[in-house]
Each structure stands twice: as structure tokens, then as C-alpha cells.
DSSP file (Angstrom, degrees, kcal/mol; ACC not computed):
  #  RESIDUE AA STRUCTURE BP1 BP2  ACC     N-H-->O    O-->H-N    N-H-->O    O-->H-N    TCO  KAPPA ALPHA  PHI   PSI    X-CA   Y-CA   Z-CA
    1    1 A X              0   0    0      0, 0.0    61,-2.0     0, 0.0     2,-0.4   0.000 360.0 360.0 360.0 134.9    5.5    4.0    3.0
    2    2 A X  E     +A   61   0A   0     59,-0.2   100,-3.3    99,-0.1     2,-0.3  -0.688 360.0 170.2 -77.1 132.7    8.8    4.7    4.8
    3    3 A X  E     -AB  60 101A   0     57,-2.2    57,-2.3    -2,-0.4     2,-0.4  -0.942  27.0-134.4-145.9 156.2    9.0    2.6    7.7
    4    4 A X  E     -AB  59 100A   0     96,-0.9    95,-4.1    55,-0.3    96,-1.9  -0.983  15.4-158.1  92.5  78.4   11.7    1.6   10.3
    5    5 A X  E     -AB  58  98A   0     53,-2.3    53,-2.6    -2,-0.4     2,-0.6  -0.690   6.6-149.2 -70.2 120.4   12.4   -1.8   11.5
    6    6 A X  E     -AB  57  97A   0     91,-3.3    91,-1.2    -2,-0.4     2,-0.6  -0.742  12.0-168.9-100.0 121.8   14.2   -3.0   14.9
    7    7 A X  E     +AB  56  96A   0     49,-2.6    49,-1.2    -2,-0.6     2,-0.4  -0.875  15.0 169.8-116.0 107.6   16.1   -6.2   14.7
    8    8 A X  E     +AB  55  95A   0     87,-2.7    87,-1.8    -2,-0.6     2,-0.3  -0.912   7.2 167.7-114.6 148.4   17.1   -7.6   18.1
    9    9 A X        +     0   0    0     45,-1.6    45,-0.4    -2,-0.4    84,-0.1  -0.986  19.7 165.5-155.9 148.0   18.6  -10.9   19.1
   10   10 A X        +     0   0    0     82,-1.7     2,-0.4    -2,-0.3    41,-0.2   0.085  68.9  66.4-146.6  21.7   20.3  -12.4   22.5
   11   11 A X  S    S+     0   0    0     81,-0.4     6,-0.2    82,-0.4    -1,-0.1  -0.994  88.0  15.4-137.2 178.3   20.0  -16.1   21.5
   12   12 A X  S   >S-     0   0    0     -2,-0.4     5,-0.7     1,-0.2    -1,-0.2   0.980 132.3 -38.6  62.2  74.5   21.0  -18.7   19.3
   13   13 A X  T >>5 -     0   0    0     -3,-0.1     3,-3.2     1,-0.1     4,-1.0   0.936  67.2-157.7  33.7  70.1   23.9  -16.7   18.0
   14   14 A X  H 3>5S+     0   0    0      1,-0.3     4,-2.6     2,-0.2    -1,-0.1   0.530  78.3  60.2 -62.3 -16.4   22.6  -13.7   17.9
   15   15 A X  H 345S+     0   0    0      2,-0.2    -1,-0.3     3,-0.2    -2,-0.1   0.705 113.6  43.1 -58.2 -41.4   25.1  -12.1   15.2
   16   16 A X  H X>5S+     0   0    0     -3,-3.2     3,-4.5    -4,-0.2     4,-4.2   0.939 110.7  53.5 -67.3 -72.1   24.0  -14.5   13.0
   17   17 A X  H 3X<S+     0   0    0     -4,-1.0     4,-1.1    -5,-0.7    -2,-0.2   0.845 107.1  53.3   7.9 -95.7   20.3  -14.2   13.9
   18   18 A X  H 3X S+     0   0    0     -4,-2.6     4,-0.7     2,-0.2    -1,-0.3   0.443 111.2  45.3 -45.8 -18.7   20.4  -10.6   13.3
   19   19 A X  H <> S+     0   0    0     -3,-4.5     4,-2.0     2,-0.2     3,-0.3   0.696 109.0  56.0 -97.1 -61.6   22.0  -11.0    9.5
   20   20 A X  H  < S+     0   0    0     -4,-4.2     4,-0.5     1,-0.2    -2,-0.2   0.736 113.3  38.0 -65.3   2.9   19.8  -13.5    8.6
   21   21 A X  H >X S+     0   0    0     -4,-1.1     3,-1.5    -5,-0.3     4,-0.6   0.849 108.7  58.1 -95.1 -51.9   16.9  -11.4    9.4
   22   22 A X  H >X S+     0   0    0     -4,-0.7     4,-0.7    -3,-0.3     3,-0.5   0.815 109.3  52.3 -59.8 -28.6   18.3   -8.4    8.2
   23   23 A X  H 3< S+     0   0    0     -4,-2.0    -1,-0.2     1,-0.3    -2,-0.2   0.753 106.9  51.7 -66.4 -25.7   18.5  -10.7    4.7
   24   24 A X  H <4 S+     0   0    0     -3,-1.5     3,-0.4    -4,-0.5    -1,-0.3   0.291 103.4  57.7-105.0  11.2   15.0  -11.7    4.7
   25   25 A X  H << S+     0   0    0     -4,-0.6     3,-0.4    -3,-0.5    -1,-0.3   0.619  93.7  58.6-108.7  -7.1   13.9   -8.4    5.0
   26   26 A X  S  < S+     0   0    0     -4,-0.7     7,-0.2    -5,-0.2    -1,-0.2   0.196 108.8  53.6 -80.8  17.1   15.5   -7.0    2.0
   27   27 A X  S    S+     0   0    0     -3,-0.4    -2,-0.2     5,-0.1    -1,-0.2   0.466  76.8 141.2-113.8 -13.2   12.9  -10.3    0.2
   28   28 A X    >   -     0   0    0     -3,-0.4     3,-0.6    -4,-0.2     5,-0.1   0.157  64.0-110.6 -77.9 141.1   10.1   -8.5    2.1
   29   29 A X  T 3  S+     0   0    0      1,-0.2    35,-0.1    33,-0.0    34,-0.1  -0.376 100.9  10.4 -84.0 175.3    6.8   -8.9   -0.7
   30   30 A X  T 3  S+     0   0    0      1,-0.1    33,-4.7    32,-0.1     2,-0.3   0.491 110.9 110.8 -38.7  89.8    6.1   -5.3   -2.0
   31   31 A X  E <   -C   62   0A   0     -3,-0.6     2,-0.4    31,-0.2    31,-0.3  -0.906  55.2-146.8-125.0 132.9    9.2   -3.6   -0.7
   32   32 A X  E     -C   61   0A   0     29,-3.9    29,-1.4    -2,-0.3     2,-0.6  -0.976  27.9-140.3-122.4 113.7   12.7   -1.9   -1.4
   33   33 A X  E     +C   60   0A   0     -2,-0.4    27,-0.2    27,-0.2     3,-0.1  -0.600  30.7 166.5 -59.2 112.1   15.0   -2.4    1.1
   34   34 A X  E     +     0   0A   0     25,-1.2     2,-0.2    -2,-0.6    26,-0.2   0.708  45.6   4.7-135.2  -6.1   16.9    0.6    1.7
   35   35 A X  E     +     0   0A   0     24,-0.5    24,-1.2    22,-0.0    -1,-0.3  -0.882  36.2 178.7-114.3-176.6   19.0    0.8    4.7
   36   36 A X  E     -C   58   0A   0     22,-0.2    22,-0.2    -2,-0.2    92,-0.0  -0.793  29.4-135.5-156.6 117.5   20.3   -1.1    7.8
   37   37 A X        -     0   0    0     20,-2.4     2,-0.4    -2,-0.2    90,-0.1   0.374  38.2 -73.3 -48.0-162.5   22.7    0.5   10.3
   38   38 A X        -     0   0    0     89,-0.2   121,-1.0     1,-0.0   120,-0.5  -0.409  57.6 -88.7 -87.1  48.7   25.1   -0.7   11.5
   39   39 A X        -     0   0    0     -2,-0.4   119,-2.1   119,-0.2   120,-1.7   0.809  40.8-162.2 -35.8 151.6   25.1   -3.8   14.7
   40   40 A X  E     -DE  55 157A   0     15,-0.9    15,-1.1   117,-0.3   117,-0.2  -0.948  22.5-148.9-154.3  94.5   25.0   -3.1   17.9
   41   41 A X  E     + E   0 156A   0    115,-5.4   115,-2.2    -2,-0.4    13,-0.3  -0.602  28.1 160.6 -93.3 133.8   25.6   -4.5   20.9
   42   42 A X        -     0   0    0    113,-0.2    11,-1.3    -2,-0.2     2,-0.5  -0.739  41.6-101.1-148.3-177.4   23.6   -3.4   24.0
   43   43 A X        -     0   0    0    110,-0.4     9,-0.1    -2,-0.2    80,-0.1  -0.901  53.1 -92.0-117.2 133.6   22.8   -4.8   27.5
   44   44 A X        -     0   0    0     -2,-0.5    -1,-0.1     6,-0.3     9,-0.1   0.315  26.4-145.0 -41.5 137.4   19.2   -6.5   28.0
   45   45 A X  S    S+     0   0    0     44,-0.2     3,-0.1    45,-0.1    -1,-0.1   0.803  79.1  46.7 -86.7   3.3   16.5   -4.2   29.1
   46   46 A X  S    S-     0   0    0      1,-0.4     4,-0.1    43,-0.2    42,-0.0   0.380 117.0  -5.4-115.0-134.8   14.6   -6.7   31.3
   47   47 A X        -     0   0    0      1,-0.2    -1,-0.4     2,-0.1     3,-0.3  -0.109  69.7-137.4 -60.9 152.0   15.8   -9.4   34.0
   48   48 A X  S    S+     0   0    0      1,-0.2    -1,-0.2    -3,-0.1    -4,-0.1   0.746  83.1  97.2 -84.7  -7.2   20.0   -9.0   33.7
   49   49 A X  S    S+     0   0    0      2,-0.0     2,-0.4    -5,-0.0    -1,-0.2   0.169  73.7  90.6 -82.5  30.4   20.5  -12.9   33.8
   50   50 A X  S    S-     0   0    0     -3,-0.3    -6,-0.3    -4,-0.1    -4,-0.0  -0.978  83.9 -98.8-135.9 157.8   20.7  -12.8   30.2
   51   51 A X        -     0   0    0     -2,-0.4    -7,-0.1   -41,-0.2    -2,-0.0   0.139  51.5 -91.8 -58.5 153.1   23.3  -12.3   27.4
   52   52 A X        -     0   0    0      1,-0.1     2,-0.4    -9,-0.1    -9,-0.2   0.485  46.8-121.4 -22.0-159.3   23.7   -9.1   25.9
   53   53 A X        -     0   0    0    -11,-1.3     2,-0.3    -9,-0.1   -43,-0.2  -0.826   8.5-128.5-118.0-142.4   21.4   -8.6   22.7
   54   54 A X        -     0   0    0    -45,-0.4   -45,-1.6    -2,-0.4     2,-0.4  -0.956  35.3-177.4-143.6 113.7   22.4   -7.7   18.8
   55   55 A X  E     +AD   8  40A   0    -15,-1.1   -15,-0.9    -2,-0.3     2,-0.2  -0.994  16.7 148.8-140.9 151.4   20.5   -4.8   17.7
   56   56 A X  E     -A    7   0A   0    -49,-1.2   -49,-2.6    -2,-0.4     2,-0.4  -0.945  34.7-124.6-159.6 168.0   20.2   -2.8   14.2
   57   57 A X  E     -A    6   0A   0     -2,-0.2   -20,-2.4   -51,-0.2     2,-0.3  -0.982  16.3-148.8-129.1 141.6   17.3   -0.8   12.4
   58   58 A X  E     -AC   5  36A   0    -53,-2.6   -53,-2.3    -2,-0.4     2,-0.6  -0.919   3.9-153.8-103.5 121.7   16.0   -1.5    8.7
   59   59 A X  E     -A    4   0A   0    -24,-1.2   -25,-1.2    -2,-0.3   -24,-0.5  -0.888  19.3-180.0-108.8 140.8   14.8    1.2    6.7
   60   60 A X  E     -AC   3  33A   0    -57,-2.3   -57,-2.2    -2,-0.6     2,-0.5  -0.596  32.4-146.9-117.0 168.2   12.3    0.0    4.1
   61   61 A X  E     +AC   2  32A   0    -29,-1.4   -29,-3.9   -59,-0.2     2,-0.4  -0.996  48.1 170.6-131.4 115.4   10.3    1.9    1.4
   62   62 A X  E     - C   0  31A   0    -61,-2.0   -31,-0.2    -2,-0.5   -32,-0.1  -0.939  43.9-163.1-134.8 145.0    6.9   -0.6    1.5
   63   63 A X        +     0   0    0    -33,-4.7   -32,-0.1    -2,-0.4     2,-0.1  -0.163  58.3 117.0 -99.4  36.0    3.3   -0.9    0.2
   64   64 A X  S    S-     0   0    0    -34,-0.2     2,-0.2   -63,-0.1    -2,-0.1  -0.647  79.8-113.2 -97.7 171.2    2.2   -3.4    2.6
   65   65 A X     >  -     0   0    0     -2,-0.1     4,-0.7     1,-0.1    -2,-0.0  -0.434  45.4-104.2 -93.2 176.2   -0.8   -1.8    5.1
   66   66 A X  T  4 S+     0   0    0      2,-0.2    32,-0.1    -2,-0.2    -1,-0.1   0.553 127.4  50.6 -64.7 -14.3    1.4   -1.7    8.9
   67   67 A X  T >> S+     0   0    0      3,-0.2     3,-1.3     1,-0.1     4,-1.0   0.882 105.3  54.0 -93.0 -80.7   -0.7   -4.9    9.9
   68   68 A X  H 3> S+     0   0    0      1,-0.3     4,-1.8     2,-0.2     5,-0.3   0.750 118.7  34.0 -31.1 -30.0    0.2   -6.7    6.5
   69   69 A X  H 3X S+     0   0    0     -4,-0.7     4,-1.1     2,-0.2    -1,-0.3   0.574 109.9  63.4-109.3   4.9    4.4   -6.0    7.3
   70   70 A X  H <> S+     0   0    0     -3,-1.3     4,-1.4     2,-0.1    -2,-0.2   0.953 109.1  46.0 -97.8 -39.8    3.7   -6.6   11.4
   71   71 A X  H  X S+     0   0    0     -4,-1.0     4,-1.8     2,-0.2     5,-0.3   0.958 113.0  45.4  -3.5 -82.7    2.6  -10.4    9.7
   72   72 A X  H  X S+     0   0    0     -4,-1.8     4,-2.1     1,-0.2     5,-0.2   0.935 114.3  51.2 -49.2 -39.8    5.8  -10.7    7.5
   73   73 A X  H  X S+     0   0    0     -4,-1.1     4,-3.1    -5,-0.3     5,-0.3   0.987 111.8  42.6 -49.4 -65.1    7.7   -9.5   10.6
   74   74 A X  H  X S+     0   0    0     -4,-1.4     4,-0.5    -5,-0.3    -1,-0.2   0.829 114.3  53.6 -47.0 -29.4    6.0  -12.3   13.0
   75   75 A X  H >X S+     0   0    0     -4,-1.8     4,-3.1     2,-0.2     3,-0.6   0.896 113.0  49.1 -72.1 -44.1    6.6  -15.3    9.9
   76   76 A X  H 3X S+     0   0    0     -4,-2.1     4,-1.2     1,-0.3    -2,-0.2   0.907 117.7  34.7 -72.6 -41.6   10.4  -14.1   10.0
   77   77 A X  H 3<>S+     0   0    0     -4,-3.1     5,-1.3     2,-0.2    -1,-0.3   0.598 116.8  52.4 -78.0 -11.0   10.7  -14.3   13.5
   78   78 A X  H X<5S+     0   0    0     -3,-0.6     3,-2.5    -4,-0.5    -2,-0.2   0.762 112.9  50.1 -57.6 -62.1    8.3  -17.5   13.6
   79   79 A X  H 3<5S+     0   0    0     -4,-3.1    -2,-0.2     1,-0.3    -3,-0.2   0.829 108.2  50.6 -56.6 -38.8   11.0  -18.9   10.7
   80   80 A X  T 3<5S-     0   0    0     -4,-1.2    -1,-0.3    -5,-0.2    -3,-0.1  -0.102 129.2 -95.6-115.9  14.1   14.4  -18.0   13.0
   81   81 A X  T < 5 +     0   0    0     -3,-2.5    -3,-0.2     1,-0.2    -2,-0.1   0.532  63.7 168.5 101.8  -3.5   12.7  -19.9   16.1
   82   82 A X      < -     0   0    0     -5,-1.3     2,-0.3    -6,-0.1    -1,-0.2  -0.178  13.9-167.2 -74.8 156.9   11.1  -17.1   18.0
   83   83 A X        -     0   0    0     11,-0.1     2,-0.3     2,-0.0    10,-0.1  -0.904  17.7-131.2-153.8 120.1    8.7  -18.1   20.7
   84   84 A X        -     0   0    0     -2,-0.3     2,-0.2     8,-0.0     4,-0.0  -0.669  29.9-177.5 -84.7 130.6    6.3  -15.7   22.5
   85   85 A X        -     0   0    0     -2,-0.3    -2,-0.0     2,-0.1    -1,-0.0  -0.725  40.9-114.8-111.6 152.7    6.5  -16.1   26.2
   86   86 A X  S    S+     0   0    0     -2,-0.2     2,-1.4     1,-0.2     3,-0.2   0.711  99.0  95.3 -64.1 -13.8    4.4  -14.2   29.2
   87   87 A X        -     0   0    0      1,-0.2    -1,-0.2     2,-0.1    -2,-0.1  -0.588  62.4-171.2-114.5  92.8    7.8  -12.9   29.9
   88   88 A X  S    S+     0   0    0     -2,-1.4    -1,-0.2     1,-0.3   -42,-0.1   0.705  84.1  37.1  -8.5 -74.5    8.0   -9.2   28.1
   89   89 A X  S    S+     0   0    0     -3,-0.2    -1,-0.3   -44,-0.1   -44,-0.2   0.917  91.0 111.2 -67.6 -62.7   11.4   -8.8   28.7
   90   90 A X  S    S-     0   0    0    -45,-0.1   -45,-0.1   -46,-0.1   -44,-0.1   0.725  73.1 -61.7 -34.2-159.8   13.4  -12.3   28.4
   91   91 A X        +     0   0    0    -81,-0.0     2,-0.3   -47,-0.0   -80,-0.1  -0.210  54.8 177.7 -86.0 162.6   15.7  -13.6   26.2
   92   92 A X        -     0   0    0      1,-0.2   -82,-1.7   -10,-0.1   -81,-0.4  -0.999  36.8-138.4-155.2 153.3   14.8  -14.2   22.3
   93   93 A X  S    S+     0   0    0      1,-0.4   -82,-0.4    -2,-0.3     2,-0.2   0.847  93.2   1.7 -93.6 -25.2   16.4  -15.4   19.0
   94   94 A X        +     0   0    0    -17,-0.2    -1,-0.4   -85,-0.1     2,-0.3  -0.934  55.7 175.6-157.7 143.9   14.7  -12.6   17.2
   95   95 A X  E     -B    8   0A   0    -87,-1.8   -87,-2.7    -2,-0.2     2,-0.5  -0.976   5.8-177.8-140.8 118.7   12.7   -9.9   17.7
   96   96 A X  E     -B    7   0A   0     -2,-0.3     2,-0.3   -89,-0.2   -89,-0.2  -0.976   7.4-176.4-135.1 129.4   11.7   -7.5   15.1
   97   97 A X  E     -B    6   0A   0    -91,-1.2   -91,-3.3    -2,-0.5     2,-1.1  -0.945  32.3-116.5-137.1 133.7    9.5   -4.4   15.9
   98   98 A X  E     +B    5   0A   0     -2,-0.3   -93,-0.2   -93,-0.2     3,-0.1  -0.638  33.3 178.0 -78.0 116.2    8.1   -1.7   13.6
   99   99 A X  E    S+     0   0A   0    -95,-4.1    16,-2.1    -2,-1.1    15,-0.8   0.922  70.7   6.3 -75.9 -51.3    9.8    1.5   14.8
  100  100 A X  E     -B    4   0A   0    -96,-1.9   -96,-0.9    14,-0.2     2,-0.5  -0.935  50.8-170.4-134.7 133.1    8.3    4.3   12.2
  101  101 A X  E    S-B    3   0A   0      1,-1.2   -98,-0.2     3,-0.4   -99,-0.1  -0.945  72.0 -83.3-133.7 108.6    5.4    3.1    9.7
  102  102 A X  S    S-     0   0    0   -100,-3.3    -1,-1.2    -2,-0.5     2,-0.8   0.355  89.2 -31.4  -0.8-136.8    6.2    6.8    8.1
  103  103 A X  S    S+     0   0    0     -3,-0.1     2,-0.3    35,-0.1    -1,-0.1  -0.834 103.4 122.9 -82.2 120.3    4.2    9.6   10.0
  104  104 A X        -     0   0    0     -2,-0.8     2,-0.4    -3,-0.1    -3,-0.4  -0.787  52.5-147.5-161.7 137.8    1.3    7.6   10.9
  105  105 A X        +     0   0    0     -2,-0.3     2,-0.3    33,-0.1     9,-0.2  -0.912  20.8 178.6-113.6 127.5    0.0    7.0   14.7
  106  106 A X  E     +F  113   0B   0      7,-2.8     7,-1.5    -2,-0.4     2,-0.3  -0.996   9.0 170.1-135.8 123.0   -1.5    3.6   14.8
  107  107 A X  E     +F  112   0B   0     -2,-0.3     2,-0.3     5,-0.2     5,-0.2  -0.739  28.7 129.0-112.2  86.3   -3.0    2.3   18.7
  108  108 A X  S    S-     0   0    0      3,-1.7    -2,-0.1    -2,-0.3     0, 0.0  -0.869  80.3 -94.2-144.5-177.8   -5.0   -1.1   18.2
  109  109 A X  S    S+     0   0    0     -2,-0.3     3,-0.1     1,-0.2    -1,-0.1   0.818 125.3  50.4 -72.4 -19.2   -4.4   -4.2   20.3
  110  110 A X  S    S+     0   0    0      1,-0.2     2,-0.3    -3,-0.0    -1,-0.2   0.939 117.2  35.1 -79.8 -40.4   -1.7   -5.8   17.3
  111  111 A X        -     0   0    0      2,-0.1    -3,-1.7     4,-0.0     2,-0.5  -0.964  41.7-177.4-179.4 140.8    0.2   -2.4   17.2
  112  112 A X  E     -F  107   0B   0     -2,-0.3     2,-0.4    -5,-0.2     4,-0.4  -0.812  25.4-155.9-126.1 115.2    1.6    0.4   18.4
  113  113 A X  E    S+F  106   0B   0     -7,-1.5    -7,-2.8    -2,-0.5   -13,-0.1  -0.936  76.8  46.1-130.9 136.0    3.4    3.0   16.1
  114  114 A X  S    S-     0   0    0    -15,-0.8   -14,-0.2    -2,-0.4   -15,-0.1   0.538 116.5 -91.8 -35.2 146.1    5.5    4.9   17.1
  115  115 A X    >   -     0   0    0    -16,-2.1     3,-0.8     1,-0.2     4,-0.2  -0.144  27.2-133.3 -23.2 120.6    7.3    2.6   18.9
  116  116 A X  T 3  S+     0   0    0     -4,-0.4    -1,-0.2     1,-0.2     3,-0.1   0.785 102.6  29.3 -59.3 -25.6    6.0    2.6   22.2
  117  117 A X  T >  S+     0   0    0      1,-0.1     3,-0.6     2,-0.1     4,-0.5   0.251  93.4 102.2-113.8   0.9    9.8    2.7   24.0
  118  118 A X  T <   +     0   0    0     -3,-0.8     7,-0.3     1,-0.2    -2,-0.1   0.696  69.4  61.2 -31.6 -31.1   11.7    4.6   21.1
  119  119 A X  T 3  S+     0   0    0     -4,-0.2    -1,-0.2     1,-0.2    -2,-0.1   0.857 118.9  28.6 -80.6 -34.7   11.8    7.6   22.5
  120  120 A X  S <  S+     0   0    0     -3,-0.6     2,-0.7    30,-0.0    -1,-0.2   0.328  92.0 109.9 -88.3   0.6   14.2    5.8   25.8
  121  121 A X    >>  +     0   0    0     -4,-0.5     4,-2.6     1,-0.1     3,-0.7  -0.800  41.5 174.8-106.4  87.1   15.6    3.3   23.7
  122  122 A X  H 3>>S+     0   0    0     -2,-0.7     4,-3.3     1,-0.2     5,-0.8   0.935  89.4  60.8 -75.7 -37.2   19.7    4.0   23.1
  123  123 A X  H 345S+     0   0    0      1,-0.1    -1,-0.2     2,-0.1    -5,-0.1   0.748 117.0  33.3 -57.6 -24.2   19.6    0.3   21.1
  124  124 A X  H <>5S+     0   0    0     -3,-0.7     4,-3.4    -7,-0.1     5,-0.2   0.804 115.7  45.3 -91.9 -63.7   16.9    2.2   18.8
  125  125 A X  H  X5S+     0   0    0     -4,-2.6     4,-1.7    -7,-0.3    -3,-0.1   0.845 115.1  46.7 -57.0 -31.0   17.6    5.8   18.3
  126  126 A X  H >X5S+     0   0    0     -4,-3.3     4,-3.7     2,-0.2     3,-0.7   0.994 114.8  48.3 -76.1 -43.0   21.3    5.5   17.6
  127  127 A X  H 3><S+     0   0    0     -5,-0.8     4,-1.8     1,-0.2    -1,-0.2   0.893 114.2  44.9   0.9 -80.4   20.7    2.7   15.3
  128  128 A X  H 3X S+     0   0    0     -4,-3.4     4,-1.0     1,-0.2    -1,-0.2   0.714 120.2  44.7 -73.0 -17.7   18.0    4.8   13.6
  129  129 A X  H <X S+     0   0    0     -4,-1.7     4,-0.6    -3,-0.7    -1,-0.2   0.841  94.9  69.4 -56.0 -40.9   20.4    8.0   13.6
  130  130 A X  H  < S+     0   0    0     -4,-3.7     3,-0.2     1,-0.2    -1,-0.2   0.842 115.3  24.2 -54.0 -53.6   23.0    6.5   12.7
  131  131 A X  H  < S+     0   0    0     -4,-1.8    -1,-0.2    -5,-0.3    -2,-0.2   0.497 138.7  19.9-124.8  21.9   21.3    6.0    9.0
  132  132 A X  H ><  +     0   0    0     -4,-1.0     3,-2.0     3,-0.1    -1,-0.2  -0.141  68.4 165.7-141.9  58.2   18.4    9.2    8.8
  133  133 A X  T 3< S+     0   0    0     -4,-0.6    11,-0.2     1,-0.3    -4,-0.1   0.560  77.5  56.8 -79.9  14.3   19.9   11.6   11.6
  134  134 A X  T 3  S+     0   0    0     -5,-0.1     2,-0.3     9,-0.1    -1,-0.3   0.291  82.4 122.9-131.8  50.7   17.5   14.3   10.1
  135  135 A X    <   -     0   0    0     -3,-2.0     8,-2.0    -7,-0.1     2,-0.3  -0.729  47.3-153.1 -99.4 138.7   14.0   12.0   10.6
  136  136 A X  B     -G  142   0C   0     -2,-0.3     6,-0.2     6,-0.2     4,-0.1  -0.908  13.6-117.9 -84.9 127.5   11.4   13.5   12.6
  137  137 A X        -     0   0    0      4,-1.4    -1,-0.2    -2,-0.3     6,-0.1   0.539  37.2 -99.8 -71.9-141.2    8.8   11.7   14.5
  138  138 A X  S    S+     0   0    0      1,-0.1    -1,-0.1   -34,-0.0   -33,-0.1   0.909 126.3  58.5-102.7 -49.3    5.1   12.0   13.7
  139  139 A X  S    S-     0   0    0      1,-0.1    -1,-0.1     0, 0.0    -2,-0.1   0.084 123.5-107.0-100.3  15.8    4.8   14.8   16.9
  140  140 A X  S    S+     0   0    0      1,-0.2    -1,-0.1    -4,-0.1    -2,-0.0   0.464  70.7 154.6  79.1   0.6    7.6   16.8   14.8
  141  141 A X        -     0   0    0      1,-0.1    -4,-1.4    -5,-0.1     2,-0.2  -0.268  48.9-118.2 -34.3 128.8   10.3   15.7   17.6
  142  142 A X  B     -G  136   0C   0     -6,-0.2    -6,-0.2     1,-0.1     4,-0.2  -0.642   6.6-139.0 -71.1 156.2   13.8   15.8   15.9
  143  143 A X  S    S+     0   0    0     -8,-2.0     4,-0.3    -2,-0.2   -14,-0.1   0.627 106.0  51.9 -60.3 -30.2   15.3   12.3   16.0
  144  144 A X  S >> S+     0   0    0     -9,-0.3     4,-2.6     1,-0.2     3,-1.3   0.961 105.6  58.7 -79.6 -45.4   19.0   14.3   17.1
  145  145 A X  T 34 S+     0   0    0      1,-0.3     4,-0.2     2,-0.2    -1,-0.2   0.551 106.4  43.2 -63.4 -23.0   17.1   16.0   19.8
  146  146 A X  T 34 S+     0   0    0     -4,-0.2    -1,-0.3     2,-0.1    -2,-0.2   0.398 106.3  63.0-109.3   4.4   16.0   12.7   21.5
  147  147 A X  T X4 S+     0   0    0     -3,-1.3     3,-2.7    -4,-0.3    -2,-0.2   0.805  96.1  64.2 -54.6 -56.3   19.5   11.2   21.1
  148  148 A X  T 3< S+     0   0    0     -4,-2.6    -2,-0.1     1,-0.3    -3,-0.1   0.668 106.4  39.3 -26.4 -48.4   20.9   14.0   23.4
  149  149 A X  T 3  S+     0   0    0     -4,-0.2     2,-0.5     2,-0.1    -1,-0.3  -0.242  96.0  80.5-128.5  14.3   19.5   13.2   25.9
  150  150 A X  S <  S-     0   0    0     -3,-2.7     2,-0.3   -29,-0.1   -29,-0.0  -0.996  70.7-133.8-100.7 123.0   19.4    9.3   26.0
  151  151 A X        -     0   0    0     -2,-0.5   -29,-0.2     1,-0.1    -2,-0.1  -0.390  12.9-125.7 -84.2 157.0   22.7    7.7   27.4
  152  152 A X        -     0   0    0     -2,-0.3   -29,-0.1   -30,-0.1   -30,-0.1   0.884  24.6-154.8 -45.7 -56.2   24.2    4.9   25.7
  153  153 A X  S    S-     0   0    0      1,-0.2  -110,-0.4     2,-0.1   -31,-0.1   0.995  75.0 -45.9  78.8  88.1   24.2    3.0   28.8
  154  154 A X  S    S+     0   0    0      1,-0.2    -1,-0.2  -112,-0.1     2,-0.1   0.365  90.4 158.9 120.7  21.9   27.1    0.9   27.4
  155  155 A X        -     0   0    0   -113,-0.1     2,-0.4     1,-0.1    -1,-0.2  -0.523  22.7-162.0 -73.2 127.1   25.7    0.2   23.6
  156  156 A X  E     -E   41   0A   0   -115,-2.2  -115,-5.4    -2,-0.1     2,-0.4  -0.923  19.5-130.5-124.6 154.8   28.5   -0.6   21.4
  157  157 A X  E     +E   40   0A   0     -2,-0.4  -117,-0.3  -117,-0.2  -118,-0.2  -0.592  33.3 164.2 -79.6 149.0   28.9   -0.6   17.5
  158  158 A X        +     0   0    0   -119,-2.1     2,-0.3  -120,-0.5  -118,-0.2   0.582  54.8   2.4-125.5 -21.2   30.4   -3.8   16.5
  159  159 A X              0   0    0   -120,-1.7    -1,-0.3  -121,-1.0  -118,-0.0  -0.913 360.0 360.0-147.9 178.4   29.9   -3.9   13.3
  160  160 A X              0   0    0     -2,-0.3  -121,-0.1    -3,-0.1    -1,-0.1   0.160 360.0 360.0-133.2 360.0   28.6   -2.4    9.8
């Protein structure tokens, strides 16, 4: 299954962060790793009294079920320090979110695919343009067609 990973980070060096995650998802158990944009720097969507983040999208070619690679996600981000707080928004050393688990709409209380904020998300879409710009969403949306229309709000590439 094609699926579409979001790697964000605003702590602990988040440049780093963000590569070593992007490394352990090319180990991911029955998986082919198969792109990663480019990094990305963007400004926090939540309180502003935090640093910047680090953002990129992975695309992977997987047989895990979406619950089975939303696990490996949560061990990787478990592994790299992450700690879930009541507070949505704050700061993180890594956060890694299933964007696309190919066309498949999943709603249950672990997960929600599509991404619930993709569609507003400049730290996602250009990402995810950046390395399928002729992917469709499940609801037959172009991916280029919801770029248009979301501004950057200051996201820059920094790296690839």
C-alpha cells in the first residue's frame, strides 16, 4: 500500500530529529522506502512561543495494516524521546503522522486517514508535492489543486 508519512520536529535539534527518523523509516518491517522530500522549515501551528518546526513527507510502498505502521510510527517517536501531552499543539521532538494510507478512508478513535489537516497544511502538501505532484486524494481532489490555494505562510526549503 502506498502511503504518505509526515515527519515534524521543533525540539531537541530538530534537523537532526527529522533525519534520524526519516532513516528509521527506510528500516520500517515489510516496507520499501521510496521517497522523502525535501526539509522544511515552517512556523508552529499552535501557541507561537515555540521554535519553528522541521517538516518533510515519506513516501513508502508497505504491507503493514494502517494500525500495524501507526505502531511502528508511535515506537519511532517513542525511541527519539517523544512525549504525549494534553497540549495538541506544543512543542515535540518528533511527530510522525500518516498523511495517505493509499486511497483508503479510515475514522476509528487511533486514526484518521486522510489526514485530518492536510488539506490546510502548507508544511504537508508542498512537502507531498514536491515528490508525487500528480497524487489524488481518495475524494479525487488533485493534490496541485489544493496547493493553489494554500499560502506558504513563510515555509521554507532548507534542504534536500
Amino acid at each position: 500500500m502506498i502511503s504518505y508519512i509526515g515527519v515534524g520536529s521543533n525540539q531537541t535539534d530538530p534537523v537532526k530529529q527529522a533525519k534520524l527518523a526519516i532513516e528509521r523509516l527506510q528500516h520500517l518491517p515489510d516496507s520499501l522506502f521510496c521517497d522523502c522530500s525535501s526539509l522544511y522549515r515552517s512556523a508552529p501551528m499552535g501557541p507561537q512561543d515555540q521554535p519553528d518546526y522541521i517538516n518533510a513527507v515519506v513516501k513508502i510502498d508497505t504491507k503493514l495494516t494502517a494500525i500495524e505502521l501507526l505502531d511502528e510510527l508511535q515506537k519511532i517517536e517513542l525511541s527519539q524521546g517523544r512525549v504525549r501531552k494534553e497540549n495538541r499543539w506544543g512543542p515535540r521532538t518528533l511527530d510522525l503522522d500518516i498523511i495517505l494510507y493509499g486511497n483508503e478512508v479510515i475514522n476509528n478513535a487511533r486514526l484518521t486517514v486522510p489526514h485530518y489537516g492536510m488539506k490546510e497544511r502548507e508544511f504537508v502538501l508542498y512537502p507531498l508535492l514536491e515528490i508525487d505532484n500528480e497524487l489524488r486524494l481518495p475524494d479525487g481532489k488533485a493534490l496541485s489543486q489544493l496547493s493553489a490555494h494554500c499560502h506558504k505562510n513563510g515555509l521554507i526549503r532548507i534542504s534536500s
